[in-house]
Structures are given as C-alpha cells and as structure tokens.
DOMI-254345 format. One record per residue (C-alpha): residue number from 1; residue in one letter; y, x, z. Coordinates in steps of 0.05 Angstrom, whole numbers, plus 5000, padded with zeros to 4 digits. Layout:
REM DOMI-254345
    n  res  north  east    up
  NUM    A      Y     X     Z
...
//
This chain:
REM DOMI-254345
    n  res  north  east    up
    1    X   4105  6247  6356
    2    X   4057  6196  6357
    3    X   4016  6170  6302
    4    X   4030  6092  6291
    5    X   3974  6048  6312
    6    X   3938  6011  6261
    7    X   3956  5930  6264
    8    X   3934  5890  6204
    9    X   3921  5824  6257
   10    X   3845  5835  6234
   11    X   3792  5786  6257
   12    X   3758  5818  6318
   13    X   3688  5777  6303
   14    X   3651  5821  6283
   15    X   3571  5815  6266
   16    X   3527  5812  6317
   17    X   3497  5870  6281
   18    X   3550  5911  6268
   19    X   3534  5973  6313
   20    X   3467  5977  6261
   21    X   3498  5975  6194
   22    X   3556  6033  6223
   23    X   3497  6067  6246
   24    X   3452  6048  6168
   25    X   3510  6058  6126
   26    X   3539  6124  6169
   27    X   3462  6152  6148
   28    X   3463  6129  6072
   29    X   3534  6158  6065
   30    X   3509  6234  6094
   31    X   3447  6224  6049
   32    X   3486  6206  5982
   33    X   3463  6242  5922
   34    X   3409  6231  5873
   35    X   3357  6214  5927
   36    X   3398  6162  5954
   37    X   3398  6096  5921
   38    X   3468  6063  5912
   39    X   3443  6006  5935
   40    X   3435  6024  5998
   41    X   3513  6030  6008
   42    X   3555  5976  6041
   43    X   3593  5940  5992
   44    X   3657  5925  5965
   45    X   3662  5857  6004
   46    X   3634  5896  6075
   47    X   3678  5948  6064
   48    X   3739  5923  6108
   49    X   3701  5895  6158
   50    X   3666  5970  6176
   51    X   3738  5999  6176
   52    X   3773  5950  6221
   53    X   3704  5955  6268
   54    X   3710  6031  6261
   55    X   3778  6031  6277
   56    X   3776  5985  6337
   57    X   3736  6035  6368
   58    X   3767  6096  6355
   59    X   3716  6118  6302
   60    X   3758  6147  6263
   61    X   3707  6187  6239
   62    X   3668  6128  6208
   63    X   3726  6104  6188
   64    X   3751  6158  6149
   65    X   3682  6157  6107
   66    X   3680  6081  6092
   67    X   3754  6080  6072
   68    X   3738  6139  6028
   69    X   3683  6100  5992
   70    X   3729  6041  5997
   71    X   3776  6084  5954
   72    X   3715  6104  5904
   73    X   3704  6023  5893
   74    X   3779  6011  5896
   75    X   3817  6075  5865
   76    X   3890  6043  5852
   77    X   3888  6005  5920
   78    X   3951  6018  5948
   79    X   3933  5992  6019
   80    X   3865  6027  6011
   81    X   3903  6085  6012
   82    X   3959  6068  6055
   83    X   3904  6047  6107
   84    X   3871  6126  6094
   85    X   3937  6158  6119
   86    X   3934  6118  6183
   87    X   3856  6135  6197
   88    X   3881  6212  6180
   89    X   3939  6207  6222
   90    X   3889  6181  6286
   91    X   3846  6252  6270
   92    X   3913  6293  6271
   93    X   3893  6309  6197
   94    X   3961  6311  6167
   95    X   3964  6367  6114
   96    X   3902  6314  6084
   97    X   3953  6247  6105
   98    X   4004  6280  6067
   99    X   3963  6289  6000
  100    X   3939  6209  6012
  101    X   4007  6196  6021
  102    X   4040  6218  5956
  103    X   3974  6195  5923
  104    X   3996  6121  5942
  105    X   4070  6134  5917
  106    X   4048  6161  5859
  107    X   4020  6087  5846
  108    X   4079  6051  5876
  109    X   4149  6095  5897
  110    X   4181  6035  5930
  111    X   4127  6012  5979
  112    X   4159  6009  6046
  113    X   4092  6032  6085
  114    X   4082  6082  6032
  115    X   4142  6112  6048
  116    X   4139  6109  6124
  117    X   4062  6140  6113
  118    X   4095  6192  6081
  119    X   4153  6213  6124
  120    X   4102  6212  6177
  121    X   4061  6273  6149
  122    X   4122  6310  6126
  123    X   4152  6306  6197
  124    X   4082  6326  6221
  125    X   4070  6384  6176
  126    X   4137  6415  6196
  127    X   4192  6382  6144
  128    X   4234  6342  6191
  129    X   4283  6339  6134
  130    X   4244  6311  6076
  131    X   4215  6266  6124
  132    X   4294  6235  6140
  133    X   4301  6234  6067
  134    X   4237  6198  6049
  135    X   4249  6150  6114
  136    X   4322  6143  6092
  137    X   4296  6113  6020
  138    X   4248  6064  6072
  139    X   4313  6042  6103
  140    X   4346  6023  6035
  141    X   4295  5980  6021
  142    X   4279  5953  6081
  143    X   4330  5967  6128
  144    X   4302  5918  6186
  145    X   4232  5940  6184
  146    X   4220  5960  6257
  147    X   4160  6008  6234
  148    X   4217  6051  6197
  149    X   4269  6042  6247
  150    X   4224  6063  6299
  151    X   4202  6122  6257
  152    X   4277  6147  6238
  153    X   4285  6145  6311
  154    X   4220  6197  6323
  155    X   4250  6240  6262
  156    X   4318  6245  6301
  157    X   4278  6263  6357
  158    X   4247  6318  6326
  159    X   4306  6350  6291
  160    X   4338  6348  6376
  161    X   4387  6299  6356
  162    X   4374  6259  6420
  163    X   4434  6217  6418
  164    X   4422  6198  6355
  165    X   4351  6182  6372
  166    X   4368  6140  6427
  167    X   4415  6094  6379
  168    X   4366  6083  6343
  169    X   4305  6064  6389
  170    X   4361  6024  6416
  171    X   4360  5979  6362
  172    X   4288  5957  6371
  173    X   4287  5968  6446
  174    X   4274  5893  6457
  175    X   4215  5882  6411
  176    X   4151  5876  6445
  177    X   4109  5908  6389
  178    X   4143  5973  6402
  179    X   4166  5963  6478
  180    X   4119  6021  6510
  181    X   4129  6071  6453
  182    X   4206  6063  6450
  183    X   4210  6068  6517
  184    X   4176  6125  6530
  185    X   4207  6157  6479
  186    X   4280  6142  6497
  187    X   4263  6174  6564
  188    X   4235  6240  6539
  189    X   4301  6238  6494
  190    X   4346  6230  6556
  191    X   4311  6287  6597
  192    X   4334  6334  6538
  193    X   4398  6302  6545
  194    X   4404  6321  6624
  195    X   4410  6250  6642
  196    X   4356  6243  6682
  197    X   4372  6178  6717
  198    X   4374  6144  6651
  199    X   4305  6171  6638
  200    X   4275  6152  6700
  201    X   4303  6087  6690
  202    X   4258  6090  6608
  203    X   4194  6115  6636
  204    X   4191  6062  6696
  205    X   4195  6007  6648
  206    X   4147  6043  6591
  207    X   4103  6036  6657
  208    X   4116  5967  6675
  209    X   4094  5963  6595
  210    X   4027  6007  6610
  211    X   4009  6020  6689
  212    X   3948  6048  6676
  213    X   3984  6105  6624
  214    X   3975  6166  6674
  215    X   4020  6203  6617
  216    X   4078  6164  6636
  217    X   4068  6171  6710
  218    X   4057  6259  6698
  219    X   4120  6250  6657
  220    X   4159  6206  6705
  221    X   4133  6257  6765
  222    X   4168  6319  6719
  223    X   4231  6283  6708
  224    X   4232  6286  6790
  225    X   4213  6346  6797
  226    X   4264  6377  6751
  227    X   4324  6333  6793
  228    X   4291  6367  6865
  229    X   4265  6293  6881
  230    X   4211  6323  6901
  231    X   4174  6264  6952
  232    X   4181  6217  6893
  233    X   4157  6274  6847
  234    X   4100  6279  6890
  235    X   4092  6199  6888
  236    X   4088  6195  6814
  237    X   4031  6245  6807
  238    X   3988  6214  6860
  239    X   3991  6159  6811
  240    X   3975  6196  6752
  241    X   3914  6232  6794
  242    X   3886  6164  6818
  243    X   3885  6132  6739
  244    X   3856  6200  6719
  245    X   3824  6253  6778
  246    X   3813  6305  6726
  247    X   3881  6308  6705
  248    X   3887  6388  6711
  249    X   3966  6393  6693
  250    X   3989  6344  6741
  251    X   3932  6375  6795
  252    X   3973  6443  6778
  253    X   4036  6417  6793
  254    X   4024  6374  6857
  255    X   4004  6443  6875
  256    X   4073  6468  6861
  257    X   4115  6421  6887
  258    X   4067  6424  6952
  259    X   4084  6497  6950
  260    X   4164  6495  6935
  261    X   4173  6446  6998
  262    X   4127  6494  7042
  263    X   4065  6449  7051
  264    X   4026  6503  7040
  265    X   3958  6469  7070
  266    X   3976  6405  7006
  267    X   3987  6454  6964
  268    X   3929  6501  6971
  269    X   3871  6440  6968
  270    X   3911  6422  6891
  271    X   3900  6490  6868
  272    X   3830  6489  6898
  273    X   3819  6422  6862
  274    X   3852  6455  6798
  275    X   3787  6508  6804
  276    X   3742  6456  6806
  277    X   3752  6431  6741
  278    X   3766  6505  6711
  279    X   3748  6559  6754
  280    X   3773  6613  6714
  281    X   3846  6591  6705
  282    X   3891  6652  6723
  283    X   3949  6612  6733
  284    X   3910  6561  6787
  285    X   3883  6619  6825
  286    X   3941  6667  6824
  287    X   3979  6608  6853
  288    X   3927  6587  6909
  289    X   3928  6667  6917
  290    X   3997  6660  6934
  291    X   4002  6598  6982
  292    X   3942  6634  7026
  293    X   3980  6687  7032
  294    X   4046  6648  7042
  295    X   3999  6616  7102
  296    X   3989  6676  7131
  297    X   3907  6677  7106
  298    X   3922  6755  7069
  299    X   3854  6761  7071
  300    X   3827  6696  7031
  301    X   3892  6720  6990
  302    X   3855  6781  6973
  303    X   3793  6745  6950
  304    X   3824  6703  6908
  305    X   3875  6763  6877
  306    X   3799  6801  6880
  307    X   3769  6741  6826
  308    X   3833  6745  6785
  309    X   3827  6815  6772
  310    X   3756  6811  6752
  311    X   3779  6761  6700
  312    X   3838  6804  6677
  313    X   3843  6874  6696
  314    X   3902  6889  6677
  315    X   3937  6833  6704
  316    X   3999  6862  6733
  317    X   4022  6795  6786
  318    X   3962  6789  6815
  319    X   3955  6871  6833
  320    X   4019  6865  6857
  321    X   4008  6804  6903
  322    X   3940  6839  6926
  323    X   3987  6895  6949
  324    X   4029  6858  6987
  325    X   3974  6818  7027
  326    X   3950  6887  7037
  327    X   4016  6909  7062
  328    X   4021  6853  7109
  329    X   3952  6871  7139
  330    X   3971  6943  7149
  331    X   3928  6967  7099
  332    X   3988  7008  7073
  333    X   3944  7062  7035
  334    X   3905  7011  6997
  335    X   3978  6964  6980
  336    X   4000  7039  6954
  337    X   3934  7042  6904
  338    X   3952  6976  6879
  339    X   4035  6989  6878
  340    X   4017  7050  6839
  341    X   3966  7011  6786
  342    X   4012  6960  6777
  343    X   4071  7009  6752
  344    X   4023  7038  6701
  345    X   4029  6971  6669
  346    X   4094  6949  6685
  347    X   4130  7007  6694
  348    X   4199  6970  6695
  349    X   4191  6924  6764
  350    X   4232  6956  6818
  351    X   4204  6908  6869
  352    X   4141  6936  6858
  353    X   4169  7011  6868
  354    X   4214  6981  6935
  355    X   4145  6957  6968
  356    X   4124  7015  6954
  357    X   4179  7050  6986
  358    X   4169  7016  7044
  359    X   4098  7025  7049
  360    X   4104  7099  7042
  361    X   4163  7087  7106
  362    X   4109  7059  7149
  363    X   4059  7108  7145
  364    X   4122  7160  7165
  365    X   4111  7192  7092
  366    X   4189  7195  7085
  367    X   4198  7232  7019
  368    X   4147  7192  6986
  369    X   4190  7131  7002
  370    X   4261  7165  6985
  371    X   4223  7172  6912
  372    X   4197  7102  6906
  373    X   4271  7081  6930
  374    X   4299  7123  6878
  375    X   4255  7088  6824
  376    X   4269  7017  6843
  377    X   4350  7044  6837
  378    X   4343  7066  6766
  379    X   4315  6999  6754
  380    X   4373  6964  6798
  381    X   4423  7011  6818
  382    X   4460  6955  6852
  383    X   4410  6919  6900
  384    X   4433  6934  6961
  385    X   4380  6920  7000
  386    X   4343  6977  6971
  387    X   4410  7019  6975
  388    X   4413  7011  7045
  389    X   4333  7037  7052
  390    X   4347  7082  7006
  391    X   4406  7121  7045
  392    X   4366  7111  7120
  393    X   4304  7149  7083
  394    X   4347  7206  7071
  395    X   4384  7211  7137
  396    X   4318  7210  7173
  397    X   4296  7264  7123
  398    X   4365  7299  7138
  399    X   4387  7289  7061
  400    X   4462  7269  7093
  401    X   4495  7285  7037
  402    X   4458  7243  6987
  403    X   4452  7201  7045
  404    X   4521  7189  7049
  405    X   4537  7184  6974
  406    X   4485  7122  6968
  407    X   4512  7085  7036
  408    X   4591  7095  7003
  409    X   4549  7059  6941
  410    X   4528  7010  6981
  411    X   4599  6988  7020
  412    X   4636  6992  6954
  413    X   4582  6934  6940
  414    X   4581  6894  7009
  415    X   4644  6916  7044
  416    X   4630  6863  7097
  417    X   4552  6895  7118
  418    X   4560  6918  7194
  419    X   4492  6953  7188
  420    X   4511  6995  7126
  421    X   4580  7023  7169
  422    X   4533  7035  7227
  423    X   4492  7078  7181
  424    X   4554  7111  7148
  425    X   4569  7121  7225
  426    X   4509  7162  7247
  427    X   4514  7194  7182
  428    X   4584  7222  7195
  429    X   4562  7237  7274
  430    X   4509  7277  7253
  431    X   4553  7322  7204
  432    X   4598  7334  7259
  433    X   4653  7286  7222
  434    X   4674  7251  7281
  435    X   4739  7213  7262
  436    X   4704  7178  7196
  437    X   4653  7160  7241
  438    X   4688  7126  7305
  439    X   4720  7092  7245
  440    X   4662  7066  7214
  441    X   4628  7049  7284
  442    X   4700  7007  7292
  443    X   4689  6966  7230
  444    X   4611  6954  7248
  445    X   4623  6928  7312
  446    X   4689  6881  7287
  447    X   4632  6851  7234
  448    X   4575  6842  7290
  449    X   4598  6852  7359
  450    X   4525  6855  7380
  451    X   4531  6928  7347
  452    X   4548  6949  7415
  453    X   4496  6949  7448
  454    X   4457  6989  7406
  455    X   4512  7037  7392
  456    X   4505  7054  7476
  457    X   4439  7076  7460
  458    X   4443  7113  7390
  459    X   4514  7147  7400
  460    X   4513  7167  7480
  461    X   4513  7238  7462
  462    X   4577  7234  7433
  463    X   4620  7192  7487
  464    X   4638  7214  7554
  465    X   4613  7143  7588
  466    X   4600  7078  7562
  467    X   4665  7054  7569
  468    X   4692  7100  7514
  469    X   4653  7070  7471
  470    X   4665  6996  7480
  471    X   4737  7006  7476
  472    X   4726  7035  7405
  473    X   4727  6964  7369
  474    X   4796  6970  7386
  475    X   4807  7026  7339
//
C-alpha cells in the first residue's frame, strides 16, 4: 500500500533563503543541549513553513525533526501530530506512525484524519483487521470522505478481497485527486482476480494519469506477459526502460520474454545489460548462461556457468547447465564430473541422473548408463523416455530379461510408441521367441510404416527374403 501524500494546499513561496535556514536550523537541532542556545532554534511561527519546504522536497528527514520540535512547542496539536504520522509514513516508519497515531486519538477519538492515520499504520504493521475496524469508525463519521474511502478500499485489498476492493475504489474512481492511485490500484486488484483485460484497461488510464510512471508501464508489461501477449509485453517495458534505463526488474524480464519467444540474440544483450548494473546477480547470469547455450555458444555458456559457480559453489542449476553445454560439446567426461557434483547436492533430480545416462551411452560405457537410468527411474518410474533408454542399455548389454520387463513397462504406458514394439521386437528375436516378436514388429510397422525399412536391415537374419518381411504388417 501506498502511503497518502501530504496535501494541506500550502503556499509554495517560500523564502528566498530557505535552503540556509534548513541547512542553520538542521545544524542547531543536531547540536541541542546545554551548549546550544535556544535561541538559535526556528520558531514557533517558522515552524510550518520548514515542514511544508521539507516536505515538498522529499526531506522527510528534516521534516521529521522540525515537526518533532513543532510538537515540543505545540504538545496537544492534533494536526501537529496528525501531520508527524504522514512525514513517518513517507520514511516507511510505521511501528513509530502507529505510536503518533494513537497519541493524536488519545487527544481527540473522533478526528476523521486521526482515524485514517491510524488504520494506515495498523494495516502497515500487519493488523489488516483493526485497521477495517478503526477505518470503519472513519466511515461512520464521515462516510464521504474520499481519503477514507480510498483507504477502506487499500484495506480490502490487503485482506485479498479484490472484489470488494474494486467496489469500493469504484466509488471514487472519477475524482481527480485520487485518479492515478485508484487506478492503479483497481488494476493490480483485477490481475488477482484473473481478469486481465479489465486490468489492462486500469493501468492504461493510471498511465494516461502519469506517463512518465515507469511502475505502471513494468506493471502493465507483466499483466501481458502473464496473458502470452508477449509483443505488447515487450512494448510496455521498452517504455518503462526508456523513463528509467537502470530499471534492473524490467531489464530481467525483457530478457525473459526475449528468451520464451526464442530471440535469443534480444534476449542475451538484456541479461548482459542486467550485469551491468549488478554483475554478481545469479539469477541474470544463470539466465544469459542459458540463452548462449540455447544459441548454440556452449562455450561462452561455460564461462558464464564458470562466474556463477565462483559466486556460489554449490549452486546446483548452474553445475547442471555447465554439464550439459559440456555434453553438447562432446566433452562427455567433464558433463559426467559435473552430473555427478550436482547429485551430491540434489540428489533427488532424475534429469540430472538421465544426462548422465546418456553421457555414460556415448562414451560406449553401457553399464554405467543402465545405472544412471536406473536412478533417474526411482525418481520417475514412469517417464518413458528414460524407460525406453533404459531397456535399449540393457539389450545392448544382453540384460534381455530386465530388458524386456522395462520395455512391457513402457507399452503398458504408451501403447501407441512404434519404437518401443520395435525394441520389444529385437528383444524377443534375440531370445529366440519368434512369434511375440513378428507380432510386435506387426504393430511397429502399423504405427510408423517407415519401420520397414529399417526392419530390412536389423531383422534379415531372421527372414528368408525381403519380401517376407514386408508382408508381415499384414499379420
């Protein structure tokens, strides 16, 4: 939630000197004590004019002291202290909001901004309900009062009652005061409501209200993204980028969009602009990792996997995507050292175990792989892809019978895989089980007629002439 703003329509002509007595006055606060001569403190009558300056300018700092000393001149001033909660709420100091707060109810329980001060730090300190309770006692007394309508409406938003939320902003949607805030906020209550059109209708006006708010155009670019509009996505955070160039989130996820409609070259020089501004993010370079290698550059992958690791050893994803660009180089021995170091910390990730299968297949170390297989099946006893490696390891290592048991496994899963009934068929050739085998050759070439061609080569040996064997679809 946002704090309110602070509007008390104060005079904006300010002293040609003002800038000197902040700067005197900021001094002869720090110094107070017995040194320090009272009357070297601004007084009573300056007093508002160094708040609204400070204020105007986002000191909140300065602010905070002179209203504090305001409050020393002034101790029963209600909108001394109601002012106090609104400086506190600018620092994010609310546990300190909340104590100024109850101070100022203490001196009047039925003052409307009272009230609204106070169901602000509640909500902000983590009681959502006493904050609708206090809010709903604002409402009773005032119940047009846009500041507390607008502020029931934030409550509701915070206890997820988005519907609610929006009936309520609804009621002061037109007012021009609040025009940008409610509008922003409606949207962000309709994106948690899975009507996304209705929110991209809420933050396109909260930007006609504030072009220049790159915020609205990140949050306008999300809504996009999460409805797969991913050009107009794309669109809305070129926006945010050009109000704001260090904008690091929305850098991030131009990256990713980039990268989930395979413009891998887009993508990579967002995560490379990421690094500029934070070279050390693990998230930016485990993604630019990942689109080089994506691109086919495995070994600028490797670098960049290289830097994450240094950051974080023990990083599991990026020794796992360094294996793979290692794999895909041929490297096989070295994608096996970093298989084997990533299952010593995630000992659970059968993809890891099924690459290393298969690295283990290519450099012909066949009962290596069979194992790895078999780990990646405790994991997932039903992938079938690794089912189907799984059971061709063992008939090249002449394992038919477990061979066999993991390939009928596998067709109980996809009865409609012509590869895994070609398997079953060499597996029932080669233990002399001719019948279940024609059989299964039958049903492999029904599924994928191009099956016969291959099947002249792998099963000669066991037909008289080729002609045998094409007329065995008809089986």
């Amino acid at each position: 939630m946002n704090p309110i703003d602070y509007d008390d329509e104060f005079e904006e002509n300010f002293p040609d000197d003002i800038e000197d007595q902040i700067k005197r006055y900021r001094n002869a606060l720090r110094r107070r004590g017995a040194a320090e001569s009272p009357a070297n403190l601004p007084s009573l009558e300056s007093l508002d004019t160094l708040i609204d300056y400070s204020i105007s300018q986002n000191k909140f700092d300065d602010a905070l002291a002179f209203s504090n000393l305001l409050i020393e001149y002034m101790p029963a001033s209600l909108d001394a202290l109601n002012r106090k909660c609104i400086i506190l709420f600018n620092l994010g100091r609310y546990k300190e909001s909340l104590a100024t707060a109850r101070e100022a109810i203490e001196l009047s329980a039925e003052d409307v901004e009272a009230l609204i001060n106070l169901a602000i730090a509640l909500e902000n300190t983590g009681d959502p309900l006493d904050a609708l309770a206090v809010i709903s006692k604002a409402s009773s007394l005032d119940p047009t009062n846009e500041d507390v309508i607008f502020q029931m409406g934030l409550i509701a938003q915070t206890l997820k009652e988005y519907d609610h939320a929006i009936a309520i902003f609804s009621e002061i949607e037109n007012n021009e005061n609040f025009a940008k805030d409610i509008f922003q906020e409606m949207a962000f209550c309709f994106t948690n409501i899975d009507k996304n059109d209705e929110a991209v209708i809420y933050y396109q006006k909260a930007i006609d209200e504030n072009p220049f708010d790159y915020f609205l155009w990140f949050n306008l670019g999300l809504v996009y993204t999460y409805t797969e509009k991913y050009f107009k996505a794309i669109d809305a955070y070129k926006m945010a980028i050009a109000i704001n160039s260090n904008f690091f989130v929305c850098l991030f996820n131009l990256g990713n969009v980039y990268s989930t409609i395979g413009h891998l070259k887009e993508s990579i020089y967002y995560y490379e602009e990421c690094l500029k501004i934070n070279p050390k993010d693990i998230d930016a370079l485990h993604n630019l990792a990942s689109a080089l290698g994506d691109s086919g550059d495995y070994r600028q992958a490797i670098t960049m996997f290289d830097r994450i690791v240094t950051l974080k050893p023990n990083y599991y994803p990026a020794i796992y995507g360094r294996g793979i660009c290692y794999d895909a180089i041929e490297q096989y021995e070295q994608a096996i050292l970093d298989y084997t170091k990533c299952l010593k910390l995630r000992p659970d990730y059968a993809d890891v175990y099924y690459a290393k299968g298969d690295a283990y297949y290519n450099l012909d170390n066949l009962s290596k792989a069979a194992e790895a297989y078999k780990g990646a099946l405790k994991i997932e006893p039903y992938n079938t892809d690794i089912l189907f490696d799984f059971a061709t390891t063992l008939f090249e290592l002449g394992n038919l019978k477990e061979a066999e048991k993991a390939i009928e496994t596998l067709l109980d899963l996809s009865p409609l895989w012509s590869e895994a009934y070609y398997l079953k068929a060499r597996i029932a050739f080669s233990e002399n089980k001719k019948e279940t085998a024609l059989t299964c050759l039958a049903y492999s070439i029904k599924l994928d007629a191009s099956k016969h061609l291959t099947a002249l080569e792998d099963f000669k040996e066991y037909f008289d002439n080729a002609d045998d064997l094409l007329n065995i679809s008809s089986l």
